[in-house]
C-alpha positions as CSV (number, residue, x, y, z in Angstrom):
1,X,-6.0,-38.4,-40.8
2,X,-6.1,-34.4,-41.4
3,X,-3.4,-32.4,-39.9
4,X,-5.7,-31.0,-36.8
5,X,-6.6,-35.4,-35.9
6,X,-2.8,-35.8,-35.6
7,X,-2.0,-32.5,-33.6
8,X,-4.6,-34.2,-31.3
9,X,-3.4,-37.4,-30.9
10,X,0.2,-36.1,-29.3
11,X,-1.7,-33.7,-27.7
12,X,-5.5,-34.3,-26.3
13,X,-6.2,-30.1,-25.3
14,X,-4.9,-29.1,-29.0
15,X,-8.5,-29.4,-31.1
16,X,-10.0,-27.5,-28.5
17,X,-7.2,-25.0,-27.8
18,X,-7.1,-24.5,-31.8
19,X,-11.2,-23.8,-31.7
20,X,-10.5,-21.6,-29.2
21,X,-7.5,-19.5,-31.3
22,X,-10.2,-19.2,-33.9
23,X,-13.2,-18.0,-31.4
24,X,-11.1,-15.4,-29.9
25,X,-8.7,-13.9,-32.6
26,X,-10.9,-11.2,-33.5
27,X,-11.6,-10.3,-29.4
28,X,-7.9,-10.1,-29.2
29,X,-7.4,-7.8,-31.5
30,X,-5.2,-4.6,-30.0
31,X,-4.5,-1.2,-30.9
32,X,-1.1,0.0,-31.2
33,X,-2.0,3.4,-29.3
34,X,-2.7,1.3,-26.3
35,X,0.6,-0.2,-25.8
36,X,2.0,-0.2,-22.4
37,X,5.3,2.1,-23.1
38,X,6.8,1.8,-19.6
39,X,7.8,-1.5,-20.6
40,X,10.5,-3.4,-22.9
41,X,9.4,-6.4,-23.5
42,X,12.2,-8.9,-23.7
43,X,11.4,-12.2,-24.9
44,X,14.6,-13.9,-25.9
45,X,16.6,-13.3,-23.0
46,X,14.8,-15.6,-19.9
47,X,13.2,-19.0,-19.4
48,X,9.9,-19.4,-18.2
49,X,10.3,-18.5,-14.2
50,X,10.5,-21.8,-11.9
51,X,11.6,-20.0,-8.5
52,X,10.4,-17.8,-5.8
53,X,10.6,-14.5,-6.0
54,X,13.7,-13.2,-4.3
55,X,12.9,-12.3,-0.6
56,X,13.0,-8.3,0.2
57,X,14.3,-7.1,3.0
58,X,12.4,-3.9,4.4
59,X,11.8,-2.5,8.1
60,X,14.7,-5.5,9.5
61,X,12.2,-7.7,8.1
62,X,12.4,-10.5,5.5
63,X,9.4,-9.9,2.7
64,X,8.5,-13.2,0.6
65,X,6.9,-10.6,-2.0
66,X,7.7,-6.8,-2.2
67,X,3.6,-6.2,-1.5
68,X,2.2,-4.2,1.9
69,X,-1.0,-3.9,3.1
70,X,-1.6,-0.6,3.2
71,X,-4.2,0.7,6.5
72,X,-7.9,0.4,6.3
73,X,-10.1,-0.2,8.5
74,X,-10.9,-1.3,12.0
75,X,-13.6,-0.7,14.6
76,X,-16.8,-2.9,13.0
77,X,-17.3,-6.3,12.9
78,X,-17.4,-6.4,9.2
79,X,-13.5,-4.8,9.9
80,X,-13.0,-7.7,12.3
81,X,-13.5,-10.2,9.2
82,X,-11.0,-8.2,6.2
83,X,-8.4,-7.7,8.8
84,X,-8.2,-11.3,9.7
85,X,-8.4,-12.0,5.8
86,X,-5.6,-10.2,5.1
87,X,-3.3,-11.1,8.4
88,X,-3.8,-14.9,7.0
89,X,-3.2,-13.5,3.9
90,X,0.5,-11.6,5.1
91,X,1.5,-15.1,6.6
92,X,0.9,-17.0,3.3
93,X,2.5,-14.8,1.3
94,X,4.8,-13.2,3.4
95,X,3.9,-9.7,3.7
96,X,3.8,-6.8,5.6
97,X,0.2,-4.9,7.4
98,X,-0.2,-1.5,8.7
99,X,-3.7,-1.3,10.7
100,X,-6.4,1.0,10.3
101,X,-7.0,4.0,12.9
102,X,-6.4,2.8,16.2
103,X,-7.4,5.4,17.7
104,X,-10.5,3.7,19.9
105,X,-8.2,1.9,21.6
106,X,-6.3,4.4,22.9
107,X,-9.0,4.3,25.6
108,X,-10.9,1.2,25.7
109,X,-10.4,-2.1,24.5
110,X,-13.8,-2.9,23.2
111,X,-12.9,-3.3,19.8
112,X,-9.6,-4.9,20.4
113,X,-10.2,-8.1,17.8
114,X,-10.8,-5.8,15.4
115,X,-6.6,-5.1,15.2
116,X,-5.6,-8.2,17.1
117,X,-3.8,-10.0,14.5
118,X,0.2,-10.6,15.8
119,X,-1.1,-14.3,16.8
120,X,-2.0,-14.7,12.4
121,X,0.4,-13.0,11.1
122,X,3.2,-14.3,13.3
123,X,6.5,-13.0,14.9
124,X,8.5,-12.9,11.0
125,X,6.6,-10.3,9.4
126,X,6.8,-6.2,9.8
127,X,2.7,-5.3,12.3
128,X,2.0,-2.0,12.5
129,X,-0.5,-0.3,14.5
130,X,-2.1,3.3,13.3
131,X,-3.3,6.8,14.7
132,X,-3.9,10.2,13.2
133,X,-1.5,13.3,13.2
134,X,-4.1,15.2,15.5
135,X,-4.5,12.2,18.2
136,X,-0.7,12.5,18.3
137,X,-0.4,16.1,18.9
138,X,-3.3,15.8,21.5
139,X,-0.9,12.8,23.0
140,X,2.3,15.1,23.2
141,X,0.2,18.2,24.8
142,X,-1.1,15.9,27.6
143,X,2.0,14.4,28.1
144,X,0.0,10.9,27.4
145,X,2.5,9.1,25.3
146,X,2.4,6.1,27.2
147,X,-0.8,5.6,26.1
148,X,0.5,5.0,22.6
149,X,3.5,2.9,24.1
150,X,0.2,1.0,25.6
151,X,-1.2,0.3,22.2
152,X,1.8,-0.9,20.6
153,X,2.1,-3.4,23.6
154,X,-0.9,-4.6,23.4
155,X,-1.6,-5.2,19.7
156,X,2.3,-6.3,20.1
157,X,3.1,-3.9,16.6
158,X,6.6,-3.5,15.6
159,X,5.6,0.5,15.9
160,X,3.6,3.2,15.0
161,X,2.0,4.6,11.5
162,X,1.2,8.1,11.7
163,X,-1.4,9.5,9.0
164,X,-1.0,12.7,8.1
165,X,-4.4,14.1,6.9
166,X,-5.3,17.8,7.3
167,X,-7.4,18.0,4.3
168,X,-9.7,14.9,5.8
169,X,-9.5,16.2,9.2
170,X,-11.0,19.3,7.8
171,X,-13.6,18.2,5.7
172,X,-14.8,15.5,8.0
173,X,-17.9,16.1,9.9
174,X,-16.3,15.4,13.4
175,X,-13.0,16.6,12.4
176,X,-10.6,17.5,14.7
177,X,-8.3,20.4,14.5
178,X,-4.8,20.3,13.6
179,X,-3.5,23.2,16.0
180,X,0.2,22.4,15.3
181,X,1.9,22.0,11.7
182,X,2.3,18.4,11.2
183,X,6.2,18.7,10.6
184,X,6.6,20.1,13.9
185,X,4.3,17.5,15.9
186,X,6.4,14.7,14.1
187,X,9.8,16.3,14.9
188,X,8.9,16.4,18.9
189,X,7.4,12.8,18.9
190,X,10.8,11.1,17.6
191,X,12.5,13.6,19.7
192,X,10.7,11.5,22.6
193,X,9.7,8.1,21.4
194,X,11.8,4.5,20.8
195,X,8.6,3.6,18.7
196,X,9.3,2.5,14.7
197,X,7.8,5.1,13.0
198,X,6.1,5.2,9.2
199,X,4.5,8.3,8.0
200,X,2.0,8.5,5.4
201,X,-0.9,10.3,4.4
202,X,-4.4,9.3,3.1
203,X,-5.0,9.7,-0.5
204,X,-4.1,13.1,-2.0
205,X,-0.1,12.4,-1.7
206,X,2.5,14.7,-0.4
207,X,4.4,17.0,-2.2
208,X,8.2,17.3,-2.7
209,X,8.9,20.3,0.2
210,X,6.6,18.3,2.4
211,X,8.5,15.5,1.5
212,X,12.1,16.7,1.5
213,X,11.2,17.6,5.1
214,X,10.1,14.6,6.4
215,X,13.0,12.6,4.5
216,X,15.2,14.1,7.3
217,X,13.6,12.6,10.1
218,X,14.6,9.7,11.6
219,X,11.3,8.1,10.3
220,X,11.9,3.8,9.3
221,X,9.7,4.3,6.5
222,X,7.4,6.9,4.4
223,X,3.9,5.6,3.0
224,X,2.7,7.6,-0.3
225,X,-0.6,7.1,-0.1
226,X,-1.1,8.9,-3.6
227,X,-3.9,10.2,-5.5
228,X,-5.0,8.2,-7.9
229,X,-6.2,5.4,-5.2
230,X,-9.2,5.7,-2.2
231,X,-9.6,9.4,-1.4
232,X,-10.0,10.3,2.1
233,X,-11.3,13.8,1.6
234,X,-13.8,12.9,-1.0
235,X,-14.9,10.0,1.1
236,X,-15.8,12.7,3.9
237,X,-17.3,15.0,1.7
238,X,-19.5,12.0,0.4
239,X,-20.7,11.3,3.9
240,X,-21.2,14.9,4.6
241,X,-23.7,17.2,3.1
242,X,-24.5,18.0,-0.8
243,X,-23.7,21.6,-0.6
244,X,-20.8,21.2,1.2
245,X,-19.6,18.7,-1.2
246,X,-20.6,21.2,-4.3
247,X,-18.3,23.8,-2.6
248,X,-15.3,21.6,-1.7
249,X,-15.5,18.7,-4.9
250,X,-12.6,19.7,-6.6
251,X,-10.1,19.7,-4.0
252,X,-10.2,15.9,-3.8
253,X,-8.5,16.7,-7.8
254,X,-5.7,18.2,-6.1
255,X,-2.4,15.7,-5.1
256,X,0.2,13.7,-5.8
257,X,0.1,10.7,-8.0
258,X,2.6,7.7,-7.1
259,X,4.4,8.4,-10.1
260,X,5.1,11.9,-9.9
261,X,5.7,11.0,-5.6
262,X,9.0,8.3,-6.8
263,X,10.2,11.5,-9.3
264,X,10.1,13.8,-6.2
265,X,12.2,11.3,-4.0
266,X,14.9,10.8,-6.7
267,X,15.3,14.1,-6.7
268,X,15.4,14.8,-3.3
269,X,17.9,12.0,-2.3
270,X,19.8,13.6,-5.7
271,X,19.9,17.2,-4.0
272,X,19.9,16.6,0.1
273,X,22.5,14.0,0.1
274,X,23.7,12.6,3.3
275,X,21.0,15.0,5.1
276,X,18.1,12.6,3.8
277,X,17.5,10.0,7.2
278,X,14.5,7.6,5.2
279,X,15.9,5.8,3.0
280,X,12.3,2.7,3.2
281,X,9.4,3.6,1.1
282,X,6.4,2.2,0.4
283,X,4.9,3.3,-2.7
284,X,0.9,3.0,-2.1
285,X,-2.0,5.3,-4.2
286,X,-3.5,3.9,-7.5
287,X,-1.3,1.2,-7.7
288,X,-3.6,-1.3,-9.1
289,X,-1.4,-4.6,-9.6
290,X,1.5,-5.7,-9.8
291,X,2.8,-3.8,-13.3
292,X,2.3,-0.8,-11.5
293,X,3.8,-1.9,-8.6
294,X,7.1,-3.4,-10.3
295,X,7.2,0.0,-12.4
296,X,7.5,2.6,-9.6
297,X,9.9,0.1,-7.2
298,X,12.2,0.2,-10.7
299,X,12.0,3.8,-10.8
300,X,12.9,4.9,-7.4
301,X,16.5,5.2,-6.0
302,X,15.5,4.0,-3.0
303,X,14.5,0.8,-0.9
304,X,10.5,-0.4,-1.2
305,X,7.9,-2.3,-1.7
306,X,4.2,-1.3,-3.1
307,X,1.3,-1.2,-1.1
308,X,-2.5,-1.7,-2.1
309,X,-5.6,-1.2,0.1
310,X,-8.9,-0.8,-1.6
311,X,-7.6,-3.6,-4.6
312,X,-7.1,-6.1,-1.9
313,X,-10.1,-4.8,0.2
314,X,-12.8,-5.9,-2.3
315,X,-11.1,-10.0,-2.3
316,X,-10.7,-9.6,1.6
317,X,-14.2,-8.9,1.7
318,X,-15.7,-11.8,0.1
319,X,-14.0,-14.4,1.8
320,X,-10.1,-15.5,2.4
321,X,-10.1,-17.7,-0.8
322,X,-11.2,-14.9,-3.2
323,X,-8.2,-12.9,-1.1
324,X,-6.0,-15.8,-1.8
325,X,-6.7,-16.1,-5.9
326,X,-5.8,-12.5,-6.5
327,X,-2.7,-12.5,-4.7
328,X,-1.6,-16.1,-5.7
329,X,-2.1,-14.4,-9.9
330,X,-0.4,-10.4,-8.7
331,X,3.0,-13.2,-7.5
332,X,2.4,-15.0,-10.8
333,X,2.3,-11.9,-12.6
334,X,5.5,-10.2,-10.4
335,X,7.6,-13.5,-11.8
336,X,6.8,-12.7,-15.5
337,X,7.9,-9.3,-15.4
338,X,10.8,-9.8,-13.8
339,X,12.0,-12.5,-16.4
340,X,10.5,-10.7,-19.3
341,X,10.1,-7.1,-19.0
342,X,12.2,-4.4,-18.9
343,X,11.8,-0.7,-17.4
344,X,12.4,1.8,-20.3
């Protein structure tokens, strides 16, 4: 009997694992250049995981993973299908969803189902609805605020995300105009609202004065919504004409990665102190899976979790199960590198 007949007959998968080793060496092969340097890898020091991942508590809430599904979309029956995707997706894994704009139903409940999702997702986990920064100073100059007190009711949210997007309000065909800075809008809507409130913007970032002001609001939480991930204002100039997207291309470069975003809150809490009043984030914008995600929750000072949208959007699309295979591999993935890696 040769030595690979006797490996075999302990262990049935070894002669084709072995023929496997050999097929693949060469395609394994990687460059030193390429190495991941974020990391320490540590591999003496843990045992294979066997546990859950400790729960995370964020916005009073208890989070079976630190992942959020960051807004998307709503208003299309093609929305209808993701969004119920990923609210069965936030009650088998135990995580949080903001909505995409809800802004139709401000007046009409046409497209209600589109958002419905509380019954899914259940009474445990952090539902948020979702309007624009220039619906919400149209809301304050009418005195209509009950109309967004309405929406929360009915969609039975735990609050209210705010986008902040002047650059995608401006570039979008049927914009509407911001007429009041965005600051100030936010200021006189906490100054009059109970509502939960999370800030965030839509794909450029936010830089750190724009930051270090909203950090002393009383907002629960502030959304990154980085560059690096889905670009609002390139999306509108995509829909929009081709000389207007010549003209106006290379401001979609301009922003605020993730990275650079956790580096601006550090320093912030460092400088402001006690007058810093957001102390949740949720770190969102080209954070791809769950190394990313572990990286820049290591790196800030601060309470979060990491949000995706367009990574989960194409799984949510195909179907639930597709949904269910990625996220059931980012938890797998989350375990290892909290046994075995280490942030440098």
């Amino acid at each position: 009997m040769d030595k690979l007949e006797k490996i075999s007959s302990t262990d049935p998968t070894a002669a084709e694992r072995k023929q496997d080793h050999i097929q693949l060496a060469f395609d394994s092969q990687v460059e030193s250049l390429h190495l991941d340097k974020r990391f320490s890898y540590e591999p003496l020091l843990s045992a294979h995981p066997d546990k859950n991942l400790k729960p995370v508590s964020f916005l009073n809430r208890s989070l079976k993973i630190p992942v959020w599904v960051s807004s998307m979309t709503g208003g299309t029956e093609k929305a209808f299908t993701i969004n119920s995707n990923l609210a069965r997706a936030c009650k088998a894994f135990g995580m949080g969803m903001g909505l995409g704009s809800c802004r139709a139903l401000l007046e009409s409940d046409d497209r209600l189902k589109d958002f419905d999702f509380r019954k899914i997702i259940g009474d445990d986990l952090p539902f948020y609805a979702n309007i624009g920064i220039a619906q919400l100073e149209m809301l304050l100059k009418d005195n209509e605020l009950f109309k967004l007190d309405q929406l929360i009711d009915k969609l039975q949210a735990d609050g209210i995300i705010i986008h902040v997007n002047p650059l995608q309000e401006w570039l979008q065909p049927e914009g509407d105009k911001i007429t009041v800075a965005p600051i100030i809008t936010l200021q006189k809507f906490l100054d009059k609202t109970k509502q939960k409130v999370i800030v965030k913007e839509v794909g450029q970032g936010i830089g750190k004065e724009s930051l270090r002001a909203l950090m002393k609001l009383p907002v629960e939480v502030i959304e990154f919504a980085a560059h690096g991930g889905t670009n609002f204002s390139k999306l509108e100039l995509l829909r929009g004409d081709k000389q207007k997207l010549e003209v106006f291309k290379e401001i979609s470069r301009i922003g605020h990665s993730a990275e650079e975003m956790t580096a601006f809150v550090n320093e912030i809490n460092e400088e402001e102190g006690n007058a810093v009043l957001c102390k949740q984030f949720i770190i969102s914008g080209g954070v791809k899976d769950f190394l990313d995600g572990y990286y820049l929750m290591k790196k800030l000072n601060a309470t979060a979790v990491y949000g995706q949208a367009s990574t989960l959007l194409q799984y949510a699309e195909k179907s639930y199960e597709d949904l269910e295979q990625f996220l059931y591999y980012q938890v797998e993935g989350l375990k290892l590198v909290d046994a075995f890696f280490k942030v440098r």
